[in-house]
C-alpha positions in Angstrom: 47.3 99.7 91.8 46.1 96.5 90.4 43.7 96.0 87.6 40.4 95.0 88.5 40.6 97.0 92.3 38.2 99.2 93.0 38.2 102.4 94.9 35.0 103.9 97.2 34.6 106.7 99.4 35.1 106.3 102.9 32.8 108.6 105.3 36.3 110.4 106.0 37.1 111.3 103.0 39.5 108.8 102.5 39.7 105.9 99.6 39.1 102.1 100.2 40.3 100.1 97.8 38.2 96.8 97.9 39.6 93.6 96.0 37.7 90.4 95.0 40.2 88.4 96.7 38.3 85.5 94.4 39.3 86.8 91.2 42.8 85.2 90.3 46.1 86.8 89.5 49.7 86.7 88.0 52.5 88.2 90.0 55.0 88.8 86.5 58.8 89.4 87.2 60.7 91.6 84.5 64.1 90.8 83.2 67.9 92.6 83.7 67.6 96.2 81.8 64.1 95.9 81.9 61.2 97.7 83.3 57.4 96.7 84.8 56.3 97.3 81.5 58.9 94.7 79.6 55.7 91.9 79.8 52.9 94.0 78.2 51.6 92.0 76.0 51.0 89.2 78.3 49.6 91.8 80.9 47.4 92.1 78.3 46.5 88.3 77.2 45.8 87.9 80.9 43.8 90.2 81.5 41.4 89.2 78.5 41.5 86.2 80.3 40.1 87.3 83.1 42.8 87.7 85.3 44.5 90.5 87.4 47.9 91.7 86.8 50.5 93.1 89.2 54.3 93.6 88.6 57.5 96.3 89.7 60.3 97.7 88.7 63.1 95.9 90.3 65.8 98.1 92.6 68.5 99.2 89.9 66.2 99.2 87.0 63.8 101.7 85.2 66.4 104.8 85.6 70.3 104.6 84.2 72.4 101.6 83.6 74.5 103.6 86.5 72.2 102.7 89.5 73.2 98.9 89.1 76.4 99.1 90.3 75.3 99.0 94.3 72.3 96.7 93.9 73.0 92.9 95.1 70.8 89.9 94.4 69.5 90.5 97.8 67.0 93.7 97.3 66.3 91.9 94.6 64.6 89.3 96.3 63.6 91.4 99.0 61.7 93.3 96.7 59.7 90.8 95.0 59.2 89.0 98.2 57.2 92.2 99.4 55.4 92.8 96.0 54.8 88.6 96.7 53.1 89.3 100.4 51.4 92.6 98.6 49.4 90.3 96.0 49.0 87.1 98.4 46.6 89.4 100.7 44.7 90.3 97.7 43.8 87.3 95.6 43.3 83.7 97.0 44.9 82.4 94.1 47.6 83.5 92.2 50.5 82.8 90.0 54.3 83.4 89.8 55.3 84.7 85.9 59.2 85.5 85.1 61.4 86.5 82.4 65.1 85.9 81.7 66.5 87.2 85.3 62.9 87.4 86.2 62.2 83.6 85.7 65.5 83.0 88.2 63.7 85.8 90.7 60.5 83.5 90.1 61.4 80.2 90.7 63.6 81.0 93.8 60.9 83.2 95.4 58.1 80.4 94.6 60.8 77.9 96.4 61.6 80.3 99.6 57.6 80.7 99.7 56.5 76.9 98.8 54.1 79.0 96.6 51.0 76.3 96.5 48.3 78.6 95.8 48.8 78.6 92.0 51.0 77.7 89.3 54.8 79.0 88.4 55.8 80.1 84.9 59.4 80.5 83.7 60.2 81.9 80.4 63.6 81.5 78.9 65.4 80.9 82.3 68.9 81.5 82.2 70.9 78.8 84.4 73.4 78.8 82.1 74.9 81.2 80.6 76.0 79.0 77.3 73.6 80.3 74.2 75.2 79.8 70.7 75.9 83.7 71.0 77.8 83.5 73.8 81.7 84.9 73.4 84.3 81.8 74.3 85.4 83.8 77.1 82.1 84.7 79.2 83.4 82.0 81.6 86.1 84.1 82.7 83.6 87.2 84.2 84.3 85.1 87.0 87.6 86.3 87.7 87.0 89.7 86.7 85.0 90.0 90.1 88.0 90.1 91.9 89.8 92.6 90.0 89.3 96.1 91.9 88.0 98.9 90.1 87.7 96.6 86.6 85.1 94.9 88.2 82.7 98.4 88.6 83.9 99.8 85.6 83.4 96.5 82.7 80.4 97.1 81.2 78.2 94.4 79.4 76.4 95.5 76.4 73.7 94.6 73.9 74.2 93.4 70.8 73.1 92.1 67.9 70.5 90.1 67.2 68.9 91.8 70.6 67.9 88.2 71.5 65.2 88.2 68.3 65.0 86.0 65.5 62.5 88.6 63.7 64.1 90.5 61.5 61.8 93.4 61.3 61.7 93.6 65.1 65.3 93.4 65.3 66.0 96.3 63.3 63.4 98.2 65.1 64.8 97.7 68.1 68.2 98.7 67.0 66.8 101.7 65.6 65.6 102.5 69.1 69.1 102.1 70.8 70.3 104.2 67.9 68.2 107.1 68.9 68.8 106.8 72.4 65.3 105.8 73.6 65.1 104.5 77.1 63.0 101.6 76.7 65.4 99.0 77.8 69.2 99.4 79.5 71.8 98.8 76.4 74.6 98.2 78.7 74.9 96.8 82.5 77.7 96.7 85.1 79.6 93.6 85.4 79.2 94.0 88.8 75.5 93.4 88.4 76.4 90.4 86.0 77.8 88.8 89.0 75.0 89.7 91.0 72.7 87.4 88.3 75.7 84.6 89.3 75.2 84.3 92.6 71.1 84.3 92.1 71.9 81.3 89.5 73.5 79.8 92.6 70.6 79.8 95.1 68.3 78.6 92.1 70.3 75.4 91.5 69.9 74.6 95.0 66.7 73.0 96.9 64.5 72.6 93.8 63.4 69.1 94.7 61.6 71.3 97.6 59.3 73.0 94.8 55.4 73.1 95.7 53.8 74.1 92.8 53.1 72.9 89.4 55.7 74.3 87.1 55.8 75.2 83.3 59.3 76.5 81.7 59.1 77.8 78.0 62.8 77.8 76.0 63.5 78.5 72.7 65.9 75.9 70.9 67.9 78.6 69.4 68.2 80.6 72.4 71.8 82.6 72.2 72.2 83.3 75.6 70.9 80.2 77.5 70.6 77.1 75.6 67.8 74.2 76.5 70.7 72.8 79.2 68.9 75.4 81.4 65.1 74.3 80.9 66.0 70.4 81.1 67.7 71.4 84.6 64.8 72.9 85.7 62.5 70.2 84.7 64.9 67.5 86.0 65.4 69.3 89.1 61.5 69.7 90.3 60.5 66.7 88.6 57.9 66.1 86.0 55.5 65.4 87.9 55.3 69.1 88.7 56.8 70.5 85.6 57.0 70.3 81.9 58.7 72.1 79.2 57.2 73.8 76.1 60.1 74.1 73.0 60.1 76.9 70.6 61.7 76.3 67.8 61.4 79.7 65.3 62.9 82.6 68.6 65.8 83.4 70.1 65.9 84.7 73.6 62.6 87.6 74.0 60.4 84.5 73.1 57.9 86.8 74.7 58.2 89.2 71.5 59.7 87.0 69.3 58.2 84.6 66.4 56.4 82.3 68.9 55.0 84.6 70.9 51.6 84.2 69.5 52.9 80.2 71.3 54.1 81.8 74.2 50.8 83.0 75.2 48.8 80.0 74.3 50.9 77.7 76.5 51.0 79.9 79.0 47.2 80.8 79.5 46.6 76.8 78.9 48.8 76.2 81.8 47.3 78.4 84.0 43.4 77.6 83.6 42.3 80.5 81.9 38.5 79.6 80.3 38.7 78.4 76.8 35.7 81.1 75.9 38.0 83.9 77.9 41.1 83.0 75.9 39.9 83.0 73.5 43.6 84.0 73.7 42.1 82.5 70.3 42.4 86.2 69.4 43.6 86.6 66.5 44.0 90.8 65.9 45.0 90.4 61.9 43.5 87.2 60.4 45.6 88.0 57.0 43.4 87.0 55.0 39.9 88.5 53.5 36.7 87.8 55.0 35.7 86.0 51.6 39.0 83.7 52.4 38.4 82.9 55.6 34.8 82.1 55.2 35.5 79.4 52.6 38.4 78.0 55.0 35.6 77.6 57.6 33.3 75.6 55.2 36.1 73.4 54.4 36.8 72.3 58.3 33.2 71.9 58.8 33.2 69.7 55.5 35.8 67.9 57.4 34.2 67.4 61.1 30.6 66.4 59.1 32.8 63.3 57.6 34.6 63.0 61.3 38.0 63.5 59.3 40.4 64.7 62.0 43.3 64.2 60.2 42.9 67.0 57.7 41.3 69.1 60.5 44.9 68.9 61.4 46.5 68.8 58.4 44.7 72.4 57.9 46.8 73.5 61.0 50.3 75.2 62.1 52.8 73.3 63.4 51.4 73.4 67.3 47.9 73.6 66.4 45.7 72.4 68.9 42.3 70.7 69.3 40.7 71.6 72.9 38.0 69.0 73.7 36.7 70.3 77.5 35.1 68.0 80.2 36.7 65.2 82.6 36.9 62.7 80.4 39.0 60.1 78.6 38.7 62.5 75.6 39.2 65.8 77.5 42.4 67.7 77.1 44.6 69.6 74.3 45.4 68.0 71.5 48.4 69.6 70.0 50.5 69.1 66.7 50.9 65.6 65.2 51.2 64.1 68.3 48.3 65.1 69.8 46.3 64.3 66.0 47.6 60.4 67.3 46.8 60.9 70.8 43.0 61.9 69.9 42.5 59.3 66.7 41.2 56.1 69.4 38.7 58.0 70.3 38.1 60.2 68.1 36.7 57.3 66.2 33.4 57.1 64.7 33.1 60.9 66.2 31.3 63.5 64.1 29.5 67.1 63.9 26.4 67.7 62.6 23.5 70.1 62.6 25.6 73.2 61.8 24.3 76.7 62.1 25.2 79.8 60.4 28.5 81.1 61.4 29.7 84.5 63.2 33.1 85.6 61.5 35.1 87.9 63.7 38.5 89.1 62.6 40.4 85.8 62.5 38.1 83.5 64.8 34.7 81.6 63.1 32.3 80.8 65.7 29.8 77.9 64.6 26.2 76.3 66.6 26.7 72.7 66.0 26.3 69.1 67.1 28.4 66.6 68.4 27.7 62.8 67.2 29.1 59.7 68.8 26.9 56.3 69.1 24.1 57.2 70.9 25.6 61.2 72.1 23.9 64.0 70.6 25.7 67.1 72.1 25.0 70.6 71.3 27.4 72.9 71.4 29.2 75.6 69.4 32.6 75.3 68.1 35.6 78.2 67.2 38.2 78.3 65.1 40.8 80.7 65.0 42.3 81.2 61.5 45.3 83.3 59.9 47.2 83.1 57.1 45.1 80.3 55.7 46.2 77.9 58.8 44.1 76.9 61.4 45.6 78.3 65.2 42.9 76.2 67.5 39.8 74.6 67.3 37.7 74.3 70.1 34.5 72.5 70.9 32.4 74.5 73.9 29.2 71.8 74.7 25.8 73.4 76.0 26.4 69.6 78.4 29.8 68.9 79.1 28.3 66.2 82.1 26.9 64.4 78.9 29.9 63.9 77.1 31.4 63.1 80.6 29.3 60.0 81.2 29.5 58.8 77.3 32.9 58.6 77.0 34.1 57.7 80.7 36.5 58.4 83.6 40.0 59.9 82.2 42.9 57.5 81.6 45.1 57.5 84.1 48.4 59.4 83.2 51.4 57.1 83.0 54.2 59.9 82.8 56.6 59.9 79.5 57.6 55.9 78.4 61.5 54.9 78.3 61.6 56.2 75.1 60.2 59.6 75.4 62.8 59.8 78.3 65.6 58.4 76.6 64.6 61.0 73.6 65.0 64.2 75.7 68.1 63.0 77.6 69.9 62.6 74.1 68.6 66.3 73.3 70.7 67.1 76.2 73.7 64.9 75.6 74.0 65.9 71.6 74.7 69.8 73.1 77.9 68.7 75.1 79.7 66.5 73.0 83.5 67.0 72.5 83.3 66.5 69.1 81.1 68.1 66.9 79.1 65.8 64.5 79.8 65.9 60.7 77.1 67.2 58.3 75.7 64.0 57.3 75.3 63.2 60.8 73.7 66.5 61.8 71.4 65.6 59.1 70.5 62.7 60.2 70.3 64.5 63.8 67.9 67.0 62.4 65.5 64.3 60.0 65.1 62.1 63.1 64.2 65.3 65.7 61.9 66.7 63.0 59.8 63.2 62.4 59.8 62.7 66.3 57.9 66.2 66.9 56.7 66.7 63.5 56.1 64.0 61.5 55.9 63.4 58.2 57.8 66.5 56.2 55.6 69.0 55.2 55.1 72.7 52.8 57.1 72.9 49.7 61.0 71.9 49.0 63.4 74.7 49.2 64.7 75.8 45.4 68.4 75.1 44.2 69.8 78.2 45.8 69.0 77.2 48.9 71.3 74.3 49.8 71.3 73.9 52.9 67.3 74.1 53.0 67.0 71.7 50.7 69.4 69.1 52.0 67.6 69.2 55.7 63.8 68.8 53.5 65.4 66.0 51.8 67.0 64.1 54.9 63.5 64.6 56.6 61.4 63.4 53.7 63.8 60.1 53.7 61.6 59.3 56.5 58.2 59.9 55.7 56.0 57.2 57.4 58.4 56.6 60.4 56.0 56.6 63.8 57.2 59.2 66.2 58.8 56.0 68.6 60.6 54.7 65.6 61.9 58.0 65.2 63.2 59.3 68.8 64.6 55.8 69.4 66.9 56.3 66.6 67.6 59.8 67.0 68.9 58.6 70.8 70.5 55.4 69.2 72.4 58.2 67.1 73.4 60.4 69.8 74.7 57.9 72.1 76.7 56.9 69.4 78.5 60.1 68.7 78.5 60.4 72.8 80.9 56.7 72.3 82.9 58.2 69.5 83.6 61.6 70.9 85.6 60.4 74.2 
């Protein structure tokens, strides 16, 4: 049963389960070897977001490795399909969530359904199999097929690094396959392997038919699937439904790995959920003491008094993010360094004021204050969620948001990515298939340009002497300190199409 259902006594004797078909839900899709629990942690982000949660255990999968051999892509699909119709009669709206096989299951069941009743997530999607752990001769599973008896008796098997760029988790996880537990299959059937094939093979096909708004999370290092996969996707549907969100500190379990804490917050952006509800802000260990964190919180509110945005941001991670709400040509997320650019024309001459005493919880600071623009006073109460001395999100909740509305004006009209931008993520395709590999200076120069594009300026400390390599990428990225982020991807595609020309 659902989360959120509720069950009542019928005159008979028998239970009625009755569902507020106006509460919204996410329909999530497990991966191969997996189970309906493989998601758990983003069962339980969504639910603290207010949503309801439904998943299954596809045929084949929460048993032995064994039971694989007979299933075909086909239950597969039938089986979410029905779980699909099961949730549809429930909730008005809902939303499509899958993992690694489950993101294929996802997108291909949102196409068969033109899904337009919410949104569809795919995490890590593997459309091709061509990760940097992938063995040279993966391609030839494809003759294997046809070989009787090989083809039900190959097995495929887990390995390190597990798909995790965490060490600790890694060898946790490796402990567990040691022991035996049976929390996730360590080996399946070729047979199934082709199975996943032909699924790969209905994806490809008919995604220009896509309904619904689309969001497709990758991480760069990914070892079984590299970003080849997400950029099809994206290309495919078309960005004017979907849009990709890069990791770049995971391998392939982004939903467990290093970004995961980034995993979520993309995700319950892209789906709706209430800034107050997410405040998906939680932060469970703040690592830090209270005393710590409370002198962290005077400092950004030294910060927004002097309307200094820039070391609001420079306060923050990598993908921190400003959420400013209302429908407005200031509403939206602003996120990272390019967002800090995004929000400075109008963040100009924009201040807080009037601050009250704040509420500390764990990792999040909760603060009454004002917001001060020309003539806009506009009360409100703003949260920060801190850890490790870095600022995760800042958002600003208004007691008015039809105040700010009519002081700053309609929303811009969105012009889609410039030639640039384009030209930028094509080469990030391109570099991945040349013939020839690139020589160190020039993967250098690859990595100082793609850094200052989506980073900016260089940031933390430089790596020591032992670390050589560290310290040659700090130093080829500090080389361009100052460079605007167009500057930067325009020579970073100038460089790519380049090596393109040299390698044929």
């Amino acid at each position: 049963m659902a989360e959120g259902a509720q069950v009542s006594a019928m005159p008979s004797g028998t239970a009625e389960v009755r569902v507020d078909k106006s509460v919204p839900a996410v329909f999530l899709i497990h991966g191969l070897g997996g189970t309906q629990y493989d998601l758990g942690s983003m069962h339980k982000r969504l639910k603290n977001a207010g949503f309801v949660t439904h998943s299954l255990t596809l045929p084949g999968h929460g048993t032995t490795p064994e039971d694989l051999l007979n299933v075909t892509a086909e239950q597969w699909m039938e089986a979410v399909t029905a779980k699909y119709h099961e949730v549809a009669a429930q909730h008005d709206n809902f939303h499509i969530m899958g993992m690694c096989m489950g993101s294929l299951l996802a997108v291909e069941l949102a196409k068969r359904q033109r899904h337009t009743r919410g949104k569809l997530v795919a995490l890590a999607p593997p459309i091709y199999i061509d990760g940097w752990g992938t063995a040279w001769y993966s391609p030839l599973r494809h003759l294997v097929y046809y070989i009787p008896g090989l083809n039900r008796t190959m097995k495929v098997e887990e390995e390190d690094p597990f798909g995790i760029k965490n060490e600790q988790l890694r060898a946790i996880v490796k402990a567990k396959f040691a022991r035996g537990e049976a929390f996730h299959y360590k080996w399946v059937p070729i047979a199934c392997v082709r199975q996943v094939d032909r699924l790969r093979g209905w994806v490809m096909k008919g995604l220009k038919t896509m309904a619904c708004e689309t969001l497709v999370i990758h991480a760069r290092e990914d070892e079984l699937t590299s970003l080849a996969s997400a950029n099809y996707l994206v290309e495919q549907i078309g960005g004017a439904k979907a849009r990709m969100v890069v990791l770049e500190n995971s391998y392939h379990m982004i939903c467990v790995d290093n970004d995961r804490e980034q995993v979520a917050r993309n995700v319950l952006e892209f789906l709706g959920a209430s800034s107050a509800a997410s405040l998906g802000m939680a932060v469970d260990d703040p690592k830090m003491s209270a005393d710590a964190l409370m002198a962290f919180a005077k400092e950004l509110i030294a910060a927004l008094e002097a309307g200094d945005f820039r070391t609001i941001f420079a306060k923050g991670a990598s993908d921190m993010g400003w959420f400013q709400p209302g429908v407005n040509r200031a509403s939206g997320v602003y996120r990272g360094n390019k967002g800090l650019q995004a929000m400075l024309p109008w963040a100009e001459g924009v201040r807080f004021t009037a601050f009250g005493q704040p509420v500390y919880n764990a990792g999040i600071a909760v603060c009454p204050a004002t917001l001060v623009a020309g003539g806009l006073m506009s009360q409100g109460v703003l949260a920060f969620a801190v850890q490790s001395g870095r600022l995760l999100d800042a958002r600003w909740f208004p007691d008015d948001v039809a105040l700010e509305d009519a002081y700053f004006g309609a929303p811009v009209a969105a012009s889609g990515p410039s030639d640039t931008e384009k030209a930028f993520e094509a080469a990030q395709v391109t570099v991945k298939a040349l013939a020839k590999p690139p020589g160190d200076d020039e993967l250098l120069a690859l990595y100082a340009l793609y850094k200052q594009a989506t980073a900016g300026d260089v940031s933390g400390e430089r790596p020591g002497m032992m670390d050589i390599v560290g310290r040659a990428k700090y130093d080829a990225w500090a080389q361009r300190k100052g460079e605007t982020r167009e500057v930067a991807m325009a020579a970073y595609s100038q460089l790519v199409e380049k090596l393109a020309r040299a390698s044929h």
